[in-house]
Backbone atoms as SQL, in Angstrom:
CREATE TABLE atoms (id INTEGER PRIMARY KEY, chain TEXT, resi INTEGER, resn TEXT, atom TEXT, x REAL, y REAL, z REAL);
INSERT INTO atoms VALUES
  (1, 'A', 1, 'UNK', 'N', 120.073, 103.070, 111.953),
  (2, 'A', 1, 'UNK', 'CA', 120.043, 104.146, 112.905),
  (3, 'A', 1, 'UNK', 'C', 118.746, 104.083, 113.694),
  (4, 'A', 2, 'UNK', 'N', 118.730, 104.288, 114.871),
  (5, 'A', 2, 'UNK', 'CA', 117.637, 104.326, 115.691),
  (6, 'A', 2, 'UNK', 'C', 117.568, 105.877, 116.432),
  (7, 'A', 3, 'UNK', 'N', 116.270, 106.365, 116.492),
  (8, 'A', 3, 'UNK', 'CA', 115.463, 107.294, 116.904),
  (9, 'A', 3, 'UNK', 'C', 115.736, 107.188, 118.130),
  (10, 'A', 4, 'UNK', 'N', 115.660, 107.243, 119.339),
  (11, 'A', 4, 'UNK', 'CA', 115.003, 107.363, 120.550),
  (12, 'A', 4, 'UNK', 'C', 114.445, 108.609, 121.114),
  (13, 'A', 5, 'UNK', 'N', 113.100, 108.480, 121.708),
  (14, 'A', 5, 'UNK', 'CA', 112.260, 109.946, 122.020),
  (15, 'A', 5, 'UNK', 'C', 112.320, 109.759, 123.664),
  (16, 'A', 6, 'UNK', 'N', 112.794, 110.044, 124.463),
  (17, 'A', 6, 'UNK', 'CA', 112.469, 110.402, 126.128),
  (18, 'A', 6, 'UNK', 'C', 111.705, 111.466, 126.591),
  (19, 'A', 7, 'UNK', 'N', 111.122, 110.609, 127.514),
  (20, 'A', 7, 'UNK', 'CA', 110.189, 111.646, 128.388),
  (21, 'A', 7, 'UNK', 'C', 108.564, 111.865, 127.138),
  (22, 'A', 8, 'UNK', 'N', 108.525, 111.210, 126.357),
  (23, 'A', 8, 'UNK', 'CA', 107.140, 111.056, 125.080),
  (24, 'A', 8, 'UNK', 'C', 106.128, 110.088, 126.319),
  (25, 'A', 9, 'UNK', 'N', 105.116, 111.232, 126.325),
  (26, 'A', 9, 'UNK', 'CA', 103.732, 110.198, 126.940),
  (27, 'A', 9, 'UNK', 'C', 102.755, 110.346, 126.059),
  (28, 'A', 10, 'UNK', 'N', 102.722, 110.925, 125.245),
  (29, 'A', 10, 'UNK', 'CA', 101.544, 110.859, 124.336),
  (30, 'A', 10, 'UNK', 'C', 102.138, 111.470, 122.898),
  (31, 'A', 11, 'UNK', 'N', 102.396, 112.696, 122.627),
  (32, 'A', 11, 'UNK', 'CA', 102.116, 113.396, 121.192),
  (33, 'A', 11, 'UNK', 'C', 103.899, 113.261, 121.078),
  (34, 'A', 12, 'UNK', 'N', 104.115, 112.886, 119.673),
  (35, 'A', 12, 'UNK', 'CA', 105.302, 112.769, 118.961),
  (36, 'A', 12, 'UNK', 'C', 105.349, 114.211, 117.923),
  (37, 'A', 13, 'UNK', 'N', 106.059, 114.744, 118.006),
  (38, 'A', 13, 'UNK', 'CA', 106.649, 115.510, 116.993),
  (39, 'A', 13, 'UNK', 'C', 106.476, 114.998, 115.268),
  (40, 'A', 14, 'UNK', 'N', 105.381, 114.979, 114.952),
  (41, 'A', 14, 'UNK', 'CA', 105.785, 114.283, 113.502),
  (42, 'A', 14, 'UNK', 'C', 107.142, 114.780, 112.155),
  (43, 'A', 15, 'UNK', 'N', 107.847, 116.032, 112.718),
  (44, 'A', 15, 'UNK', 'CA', 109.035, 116.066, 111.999),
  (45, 'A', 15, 'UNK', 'C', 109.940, 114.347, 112.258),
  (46, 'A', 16, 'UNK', 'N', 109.821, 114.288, 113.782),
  (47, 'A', 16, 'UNK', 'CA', 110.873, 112.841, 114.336),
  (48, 'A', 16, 'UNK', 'C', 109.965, 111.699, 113.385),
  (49, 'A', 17, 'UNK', 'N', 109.029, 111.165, 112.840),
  (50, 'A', 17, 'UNK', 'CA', 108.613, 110.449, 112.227),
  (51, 'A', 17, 'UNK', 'C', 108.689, 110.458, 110.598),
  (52, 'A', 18, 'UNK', 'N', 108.875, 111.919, 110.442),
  (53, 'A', 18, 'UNK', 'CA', 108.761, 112.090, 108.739),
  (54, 'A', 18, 'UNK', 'C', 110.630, 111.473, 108.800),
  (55, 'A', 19, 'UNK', 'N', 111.481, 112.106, 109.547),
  (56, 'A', 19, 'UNK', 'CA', 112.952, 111.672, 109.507),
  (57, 'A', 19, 'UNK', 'C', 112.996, 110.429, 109.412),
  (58, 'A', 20, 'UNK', 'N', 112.380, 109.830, 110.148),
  (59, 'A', 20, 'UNK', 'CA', 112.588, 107.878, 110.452),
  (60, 'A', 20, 'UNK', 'C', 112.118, 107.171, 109.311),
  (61, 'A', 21, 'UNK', 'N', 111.315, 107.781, 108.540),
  (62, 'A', 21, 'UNK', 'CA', 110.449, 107.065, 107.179),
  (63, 'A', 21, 'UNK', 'C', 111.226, 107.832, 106.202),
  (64, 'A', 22, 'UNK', 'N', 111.462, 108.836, 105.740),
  (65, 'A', 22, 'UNK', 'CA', 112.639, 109.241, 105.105),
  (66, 'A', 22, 'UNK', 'C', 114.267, 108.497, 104.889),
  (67, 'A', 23, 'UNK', 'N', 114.421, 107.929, 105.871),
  (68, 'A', 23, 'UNK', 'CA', 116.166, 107.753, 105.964),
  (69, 'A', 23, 'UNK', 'C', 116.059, 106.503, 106.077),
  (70, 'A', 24, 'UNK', 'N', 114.516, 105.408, 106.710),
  (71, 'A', 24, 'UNK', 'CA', 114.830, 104.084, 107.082),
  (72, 'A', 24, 'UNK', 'C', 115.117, 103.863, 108.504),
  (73, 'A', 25, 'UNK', 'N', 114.947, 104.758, 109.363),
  (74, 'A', 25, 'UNK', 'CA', 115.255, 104.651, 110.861),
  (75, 'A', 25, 'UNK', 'C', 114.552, 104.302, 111.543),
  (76, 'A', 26, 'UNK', 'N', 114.530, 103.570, 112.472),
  (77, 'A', 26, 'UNK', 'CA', 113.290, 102.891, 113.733),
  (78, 'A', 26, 'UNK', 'C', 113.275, 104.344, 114.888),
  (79, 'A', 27, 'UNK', 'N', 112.139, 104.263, 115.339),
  (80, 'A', 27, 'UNK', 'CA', 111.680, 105.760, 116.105),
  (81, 'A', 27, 'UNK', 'C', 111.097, 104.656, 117.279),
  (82, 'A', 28, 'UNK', 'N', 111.826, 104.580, 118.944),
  (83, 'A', 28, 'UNK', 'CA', 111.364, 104.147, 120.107),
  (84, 'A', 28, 'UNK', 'C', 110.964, 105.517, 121.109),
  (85, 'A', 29, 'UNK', 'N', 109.880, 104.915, 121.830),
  (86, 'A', 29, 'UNK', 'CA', 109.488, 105.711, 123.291),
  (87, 'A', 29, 'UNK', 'C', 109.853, 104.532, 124.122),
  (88, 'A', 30, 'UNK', 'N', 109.469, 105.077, 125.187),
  (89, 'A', 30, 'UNK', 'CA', 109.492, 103.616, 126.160),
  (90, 'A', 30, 'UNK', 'C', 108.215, 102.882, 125.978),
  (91, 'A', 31, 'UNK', 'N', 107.428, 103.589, 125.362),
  (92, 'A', 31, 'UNK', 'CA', 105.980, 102.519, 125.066),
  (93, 'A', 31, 'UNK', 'C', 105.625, 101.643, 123.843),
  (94, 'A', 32, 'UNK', 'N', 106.937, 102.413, 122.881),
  (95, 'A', 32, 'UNK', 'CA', 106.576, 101.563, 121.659),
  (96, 'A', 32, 'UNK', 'C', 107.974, 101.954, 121.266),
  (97, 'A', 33, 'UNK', 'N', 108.108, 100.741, 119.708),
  (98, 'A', 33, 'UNK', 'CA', 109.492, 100.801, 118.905),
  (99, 'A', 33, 'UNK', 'C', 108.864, 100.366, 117.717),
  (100, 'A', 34, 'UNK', 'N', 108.806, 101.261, 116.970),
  (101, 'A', 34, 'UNK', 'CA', 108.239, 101.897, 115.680),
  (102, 'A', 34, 'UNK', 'C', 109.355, 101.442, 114.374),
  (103, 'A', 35, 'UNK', 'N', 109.160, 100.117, 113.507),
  (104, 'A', 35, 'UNK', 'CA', 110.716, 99.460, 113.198),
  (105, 'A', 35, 'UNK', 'C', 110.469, 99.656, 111.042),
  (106, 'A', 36, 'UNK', 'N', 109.228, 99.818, 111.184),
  (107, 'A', 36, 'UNK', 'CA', 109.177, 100.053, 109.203),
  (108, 'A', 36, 'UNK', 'C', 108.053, 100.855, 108.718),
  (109, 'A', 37, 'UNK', 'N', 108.379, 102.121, 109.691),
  (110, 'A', 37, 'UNK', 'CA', 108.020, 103.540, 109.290),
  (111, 'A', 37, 'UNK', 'C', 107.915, 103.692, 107.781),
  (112, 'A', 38, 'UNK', 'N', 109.198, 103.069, 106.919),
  (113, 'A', 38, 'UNK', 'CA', 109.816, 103.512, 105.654),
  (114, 'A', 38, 'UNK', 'C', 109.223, 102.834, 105.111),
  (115, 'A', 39, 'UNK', 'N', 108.300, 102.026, 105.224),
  (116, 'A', 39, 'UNK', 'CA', 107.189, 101.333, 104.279),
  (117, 'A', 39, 'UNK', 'C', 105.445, 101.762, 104.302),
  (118, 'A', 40, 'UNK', 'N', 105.702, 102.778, 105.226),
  (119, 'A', 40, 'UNK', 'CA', 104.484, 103.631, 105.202),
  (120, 'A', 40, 'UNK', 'C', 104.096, 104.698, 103.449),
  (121, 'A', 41, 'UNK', 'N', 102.993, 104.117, 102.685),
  (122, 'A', 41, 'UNK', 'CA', 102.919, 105.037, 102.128),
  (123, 'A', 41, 'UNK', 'C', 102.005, 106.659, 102.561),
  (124, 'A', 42, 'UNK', 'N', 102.186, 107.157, 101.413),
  (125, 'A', 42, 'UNK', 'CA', 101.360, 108.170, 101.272),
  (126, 'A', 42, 'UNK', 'C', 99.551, 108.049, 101.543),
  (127, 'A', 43, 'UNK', 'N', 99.074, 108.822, 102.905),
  (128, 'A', 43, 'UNK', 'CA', 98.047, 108.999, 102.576),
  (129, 'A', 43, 'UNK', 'C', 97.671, 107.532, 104.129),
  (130, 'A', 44, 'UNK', 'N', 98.595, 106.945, 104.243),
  (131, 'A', 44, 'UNK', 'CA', 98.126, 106.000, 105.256),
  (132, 'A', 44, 'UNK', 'C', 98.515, 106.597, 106.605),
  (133, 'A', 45, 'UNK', 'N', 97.452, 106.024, 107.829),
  (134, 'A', 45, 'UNK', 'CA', 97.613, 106.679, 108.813),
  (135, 'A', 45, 'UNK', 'C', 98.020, 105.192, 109.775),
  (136, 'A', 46, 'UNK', 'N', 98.892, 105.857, 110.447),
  (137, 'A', 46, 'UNK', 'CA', 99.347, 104.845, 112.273),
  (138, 'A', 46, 'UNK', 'C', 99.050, 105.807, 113.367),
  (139, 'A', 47, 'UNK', 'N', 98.633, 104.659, 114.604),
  (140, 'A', 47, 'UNK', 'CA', 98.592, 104.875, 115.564),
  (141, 'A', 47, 'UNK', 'C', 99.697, 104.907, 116.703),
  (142, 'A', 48, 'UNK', 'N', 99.813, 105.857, 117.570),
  (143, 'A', 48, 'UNK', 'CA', 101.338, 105.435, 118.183),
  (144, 'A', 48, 'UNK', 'C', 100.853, 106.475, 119.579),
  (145, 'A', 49, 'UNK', 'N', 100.575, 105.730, 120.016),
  (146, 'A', 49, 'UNK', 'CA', 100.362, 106.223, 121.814),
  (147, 'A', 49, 'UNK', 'C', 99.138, 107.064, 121.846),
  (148, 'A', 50, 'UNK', 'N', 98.354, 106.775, 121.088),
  (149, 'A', 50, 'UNK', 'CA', 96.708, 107.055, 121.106),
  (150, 'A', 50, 'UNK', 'C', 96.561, 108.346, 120.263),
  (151, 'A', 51, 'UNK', 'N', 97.576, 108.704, 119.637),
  (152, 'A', 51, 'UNK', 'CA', 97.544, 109.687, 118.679),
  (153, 'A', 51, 'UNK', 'C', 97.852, 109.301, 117.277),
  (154, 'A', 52, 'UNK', 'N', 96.732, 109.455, 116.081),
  (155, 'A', 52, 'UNK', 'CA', 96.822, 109.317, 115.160),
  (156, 'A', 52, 'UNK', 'C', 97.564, 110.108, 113.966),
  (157, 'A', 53, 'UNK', 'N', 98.347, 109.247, 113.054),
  (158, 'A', 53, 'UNK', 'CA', 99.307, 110.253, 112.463),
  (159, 'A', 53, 'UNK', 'C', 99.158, 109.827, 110.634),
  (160, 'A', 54, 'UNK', 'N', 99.719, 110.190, 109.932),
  (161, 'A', 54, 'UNK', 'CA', 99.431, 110.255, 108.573),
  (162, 'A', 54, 'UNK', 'C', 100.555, 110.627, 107.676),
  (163, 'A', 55, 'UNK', 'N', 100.870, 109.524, 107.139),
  (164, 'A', 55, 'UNK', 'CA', 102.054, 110.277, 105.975),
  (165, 'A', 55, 'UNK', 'C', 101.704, 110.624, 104.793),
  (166, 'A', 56, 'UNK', 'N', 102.841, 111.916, 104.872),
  (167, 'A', 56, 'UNK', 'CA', 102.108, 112.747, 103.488),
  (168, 'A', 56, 'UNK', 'C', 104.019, 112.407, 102.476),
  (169, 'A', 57, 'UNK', 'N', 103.106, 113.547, 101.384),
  (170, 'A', 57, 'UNK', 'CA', 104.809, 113.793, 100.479),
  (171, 'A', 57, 'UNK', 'C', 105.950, 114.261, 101.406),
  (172, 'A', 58, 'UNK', 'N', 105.099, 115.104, 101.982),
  (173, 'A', 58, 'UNK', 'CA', 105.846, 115.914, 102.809),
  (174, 'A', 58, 'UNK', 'C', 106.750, 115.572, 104.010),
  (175, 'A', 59, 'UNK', 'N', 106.430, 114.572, 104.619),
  (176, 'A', 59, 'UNK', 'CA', 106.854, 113.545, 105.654),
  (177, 'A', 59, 'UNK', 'C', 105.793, 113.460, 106.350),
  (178, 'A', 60, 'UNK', 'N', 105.046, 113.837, 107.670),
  (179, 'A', 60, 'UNK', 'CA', 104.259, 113.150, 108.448),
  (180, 'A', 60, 'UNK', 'C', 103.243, 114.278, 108.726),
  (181, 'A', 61, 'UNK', 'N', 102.160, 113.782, 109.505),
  (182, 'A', 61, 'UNK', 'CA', 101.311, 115.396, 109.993),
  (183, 'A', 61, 'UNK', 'C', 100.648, 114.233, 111.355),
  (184, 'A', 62, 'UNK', 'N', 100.074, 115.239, 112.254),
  (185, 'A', 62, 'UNK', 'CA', 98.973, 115.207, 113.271),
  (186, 'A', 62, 'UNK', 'C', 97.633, 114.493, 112.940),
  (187, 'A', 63, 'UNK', 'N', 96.795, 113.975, 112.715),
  (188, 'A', 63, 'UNK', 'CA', 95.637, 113.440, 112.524),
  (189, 'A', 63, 'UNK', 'C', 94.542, 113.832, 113.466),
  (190, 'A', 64, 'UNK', 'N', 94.911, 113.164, 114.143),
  (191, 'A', 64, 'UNK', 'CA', 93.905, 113.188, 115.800),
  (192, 'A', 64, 'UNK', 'C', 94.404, 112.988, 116.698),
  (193, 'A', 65, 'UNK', 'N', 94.460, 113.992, 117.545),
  (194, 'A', 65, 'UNK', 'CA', 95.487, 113.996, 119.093),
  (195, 'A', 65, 'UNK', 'C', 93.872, 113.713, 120.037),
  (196, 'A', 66, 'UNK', 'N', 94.325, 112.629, 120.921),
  (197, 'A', 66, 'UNK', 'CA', 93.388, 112.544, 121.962),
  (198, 'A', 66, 'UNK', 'C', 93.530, 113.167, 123.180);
C-alpha cells in the first residue's frame, strides 16, 4: 500500500508516518518517497523535507520543524 501526501511543502502530519511504519506502507510527497519507514526503530529520528521526526511506541512525533 502506498501513502500519497499532496500539496506537502514542508511539515507532514506524523499520524500519516506512524500509519506507514505501523502497517509497512511507503509515504510519497512530490519531493520524496519514504519506502522502509517499518524498519525505523524506536527512539530514531528521519529527516523528510527539512523537518525532523522521531519514532516513538506510540507511532511518530515532531522533532524540529524548521
Amino acid at each position: 500500500m502506498r501513502i500519497i501526501l499532496c500539496g506537502v511543502h514542508d511539515y507532514i502530519n506524523p499520524k500519516y508516518l506512524a500509519l506507514a511504519r505501523k502497517h509497512g506502507f511507503s509515504l510519497h510527497t512530490i519531493e520524496a518517497d519514504l519506502l522502509d519507514l517499518g524498519k525505523l526503530m524506536d527512539g530514531e529520528t528521519i529527516t523528510i523535507q527539512g523537518q525532523q521526526y522521531q519514532a516513538t511506541k506510540d507511532g511518530s512525533k515532531l522533532v524540529q520543524k524548521t
